[in-house]
C-alpha positions in Angstrom: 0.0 0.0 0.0 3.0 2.2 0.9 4.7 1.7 -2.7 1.5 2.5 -4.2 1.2 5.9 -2.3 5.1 6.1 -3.1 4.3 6.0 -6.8 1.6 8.0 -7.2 2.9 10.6 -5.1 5.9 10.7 -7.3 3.5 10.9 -10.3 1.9 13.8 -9.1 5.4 15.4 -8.4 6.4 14.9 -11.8 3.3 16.5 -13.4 3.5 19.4 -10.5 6.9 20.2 -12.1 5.9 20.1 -15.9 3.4 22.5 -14.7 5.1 24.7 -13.2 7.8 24.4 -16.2 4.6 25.7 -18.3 3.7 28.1 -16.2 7.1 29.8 -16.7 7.2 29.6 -20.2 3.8 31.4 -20.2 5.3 34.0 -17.7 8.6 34.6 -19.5 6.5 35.0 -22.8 4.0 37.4 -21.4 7.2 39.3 -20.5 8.5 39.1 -23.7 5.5 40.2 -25.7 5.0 42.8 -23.6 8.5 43.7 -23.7 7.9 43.7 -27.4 4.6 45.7 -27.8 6.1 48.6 -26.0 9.3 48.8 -28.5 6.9 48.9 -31.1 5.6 52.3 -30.3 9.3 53.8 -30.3 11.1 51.7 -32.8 9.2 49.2 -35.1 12.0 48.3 -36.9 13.6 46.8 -33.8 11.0 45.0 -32.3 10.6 43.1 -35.8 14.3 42.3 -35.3 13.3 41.1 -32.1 10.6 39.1 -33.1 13.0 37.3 -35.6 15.3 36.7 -33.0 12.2 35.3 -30.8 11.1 33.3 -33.4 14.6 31.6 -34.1 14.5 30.6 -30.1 10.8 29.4 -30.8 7.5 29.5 -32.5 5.6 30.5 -29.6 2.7 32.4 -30.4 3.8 35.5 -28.5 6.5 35.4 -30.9 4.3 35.5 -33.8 2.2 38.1 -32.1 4.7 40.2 -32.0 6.3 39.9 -35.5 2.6 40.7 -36.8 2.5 43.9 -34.5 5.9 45.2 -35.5 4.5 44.5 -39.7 1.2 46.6 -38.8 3.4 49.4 -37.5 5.7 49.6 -40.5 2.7 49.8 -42.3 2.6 46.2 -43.8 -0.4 46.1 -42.9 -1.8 43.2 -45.3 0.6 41.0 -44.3 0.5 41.5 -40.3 -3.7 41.1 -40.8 -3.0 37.4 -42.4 0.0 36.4 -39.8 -2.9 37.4 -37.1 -5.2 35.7 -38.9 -2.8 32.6 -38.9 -2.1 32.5 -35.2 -6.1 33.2 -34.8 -6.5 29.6 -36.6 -3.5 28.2 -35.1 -3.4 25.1 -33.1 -1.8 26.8 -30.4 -3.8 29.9 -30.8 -5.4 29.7 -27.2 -8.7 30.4 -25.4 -11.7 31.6 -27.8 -11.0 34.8 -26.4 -7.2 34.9 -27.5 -8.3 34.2 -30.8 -10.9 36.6 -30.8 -8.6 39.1 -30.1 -6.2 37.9 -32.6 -8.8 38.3 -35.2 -9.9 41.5 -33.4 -6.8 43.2 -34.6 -6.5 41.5 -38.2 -9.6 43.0 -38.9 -8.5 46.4 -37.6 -5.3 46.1 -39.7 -7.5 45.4 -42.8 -9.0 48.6 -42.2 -5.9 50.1 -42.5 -5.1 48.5 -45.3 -8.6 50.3 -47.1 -9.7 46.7 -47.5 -13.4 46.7 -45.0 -14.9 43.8 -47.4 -11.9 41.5 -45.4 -12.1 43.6 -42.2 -15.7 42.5 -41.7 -15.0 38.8 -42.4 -12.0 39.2 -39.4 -14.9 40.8 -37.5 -17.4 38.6 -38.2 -15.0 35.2 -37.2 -14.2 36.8 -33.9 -17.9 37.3 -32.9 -18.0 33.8 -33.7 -16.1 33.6 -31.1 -16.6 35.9 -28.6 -20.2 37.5 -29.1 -19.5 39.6 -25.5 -17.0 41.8 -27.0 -19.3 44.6 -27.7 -15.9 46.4 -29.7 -16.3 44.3 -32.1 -19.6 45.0 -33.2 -18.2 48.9 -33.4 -15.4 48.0 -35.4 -17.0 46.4 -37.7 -19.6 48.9 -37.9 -16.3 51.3 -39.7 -15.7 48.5 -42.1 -19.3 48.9 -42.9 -19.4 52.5 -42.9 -16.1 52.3 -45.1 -18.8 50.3 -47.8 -21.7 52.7 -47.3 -24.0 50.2 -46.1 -25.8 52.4 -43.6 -27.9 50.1 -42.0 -25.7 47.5 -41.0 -23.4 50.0 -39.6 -26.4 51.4 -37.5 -27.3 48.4 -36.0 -23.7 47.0 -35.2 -23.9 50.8 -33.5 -27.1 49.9 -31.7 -25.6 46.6 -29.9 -22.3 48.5 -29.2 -24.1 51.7 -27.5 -26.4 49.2 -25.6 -23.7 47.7 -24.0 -21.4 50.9 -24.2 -23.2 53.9 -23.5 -20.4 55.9 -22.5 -18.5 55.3 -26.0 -18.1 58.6 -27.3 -16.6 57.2 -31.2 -19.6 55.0 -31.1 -22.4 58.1 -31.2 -20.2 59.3 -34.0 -20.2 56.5 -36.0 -23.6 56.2 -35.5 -24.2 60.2 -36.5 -22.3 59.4 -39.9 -24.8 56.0 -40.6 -28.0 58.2 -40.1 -26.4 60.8 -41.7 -25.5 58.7 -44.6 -29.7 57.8 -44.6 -30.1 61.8 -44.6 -31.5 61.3 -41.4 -30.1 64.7 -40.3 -32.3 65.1 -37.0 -31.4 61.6 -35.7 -28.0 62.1 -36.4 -27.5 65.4 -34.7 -29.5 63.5 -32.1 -26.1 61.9 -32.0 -24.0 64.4 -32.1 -25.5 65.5 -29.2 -25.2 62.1 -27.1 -21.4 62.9 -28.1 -21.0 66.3 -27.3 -22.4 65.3 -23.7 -19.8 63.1 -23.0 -17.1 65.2 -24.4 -18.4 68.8 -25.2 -14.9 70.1 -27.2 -14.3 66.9 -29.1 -13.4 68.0 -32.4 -15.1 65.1 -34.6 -17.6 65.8 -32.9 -17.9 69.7 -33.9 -16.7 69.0 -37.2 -19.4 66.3 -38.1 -22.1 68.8 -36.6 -21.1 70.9 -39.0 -21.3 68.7 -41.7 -24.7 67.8 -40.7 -26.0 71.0 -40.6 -24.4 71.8 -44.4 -26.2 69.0 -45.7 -29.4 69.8 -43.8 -29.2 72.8 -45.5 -28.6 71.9 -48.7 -31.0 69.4 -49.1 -33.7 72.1 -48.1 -32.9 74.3 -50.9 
């Protein structure tokens, strides 16, 4: 009875220790993408070097993270949306909510890239994933505005400002899909909820503005 106790103690021991061996590797690469993320805002060109470099040691996902971070801040932004996209599909891609992410930003980088018909695919996959990120349903609602369709902007706006009342680029967007209908009271309605939250935002006074202008014009 003893050995038995012996051995499974030992087991236990052993699979302690691999665990806390992976536990480490996830702490050392949080460090590391982290350390990488914040060289990307002052030197791009250096954290891609440093993803390379990370990448040589291993293909850990923070590693590829990071590569696709530094190529979105050079402005290959094409190519950092698919690597995302990669790691998004990726059998070590994570929880749902990693992936989401991951996708989260490919479609974001797609918008850079004046491509919103890919953007809103991106967007669409990471709902898929992770319907509670009520961001998504605003970023998606620019790759939509980017196409004209109004509508489907406006309601993506609807769930975000349900969830997100205090989102001050969300009443914009949602100013510029009514305003796109010529719906000029409803989206100065808008501007308002905006102008509440943040009464010298310029967008804000710009798009009222705009609104107004086309008001005007249409009356004539």
């Amino acid at each position: 009875m003893a050995f038995t106790f012996t051995l499974v103690y030992a087991a236990a021991s052993i699979f302690l220790s691999a665990q806390d061996a992976a536990d480490d590797i996830r702490a050392e690469e949080i460090r590391k993408l982290r350390t990488c993320l914040e060289l990307v805002q002052e030197d791009p060109e250096a954290a891609y070097e440093m993803s390379l470099s990370w990448l040589y040691e291993g293909n850990r996902p923070g590693a590829r993270e990071c590569k696709a971070t530094a190529l979105i801040a050079l402005e290959d932004f094409e190519e950092g949306a698919l690597q995302l996209e990669a790691l998004a599909n990726a059998p070590d891609g994570g929880e749902l909510e990693d992936r989401a992410h991951y996708l989260s930003r490919a479609g974001n980088a797609w918008l850079q890239a004046g491509l919103p018909e890919e953007a809103i695919i991106a967007f669409d996959n990471a709902l898929t994933l992770y319907k509670e990120n009520f961001d998504l349903y605003k970023y998606r609602a620019q790759a939509y505005l980017a196409l004209g369709d109004w509508d489907k902007a406006e309601a993506d706006l609807d769930l975000a400002l349900g969830s997100q009342p205090g989102d001050i680029n969300a009443w914009l967007y949602r100013a510029q899909a009514r305003l796109g209908q010529r719906r000029y009271d409803d989206a100065m309605d808008d501007v308002v909820q905006a102008r509440a939250i943040d009464p010298e935002n310029i967008d804000a006074l710009l798009l009222r503005g705009q609104i107004r202008e086309e008001k005007r014009l249409a009356e004539e």
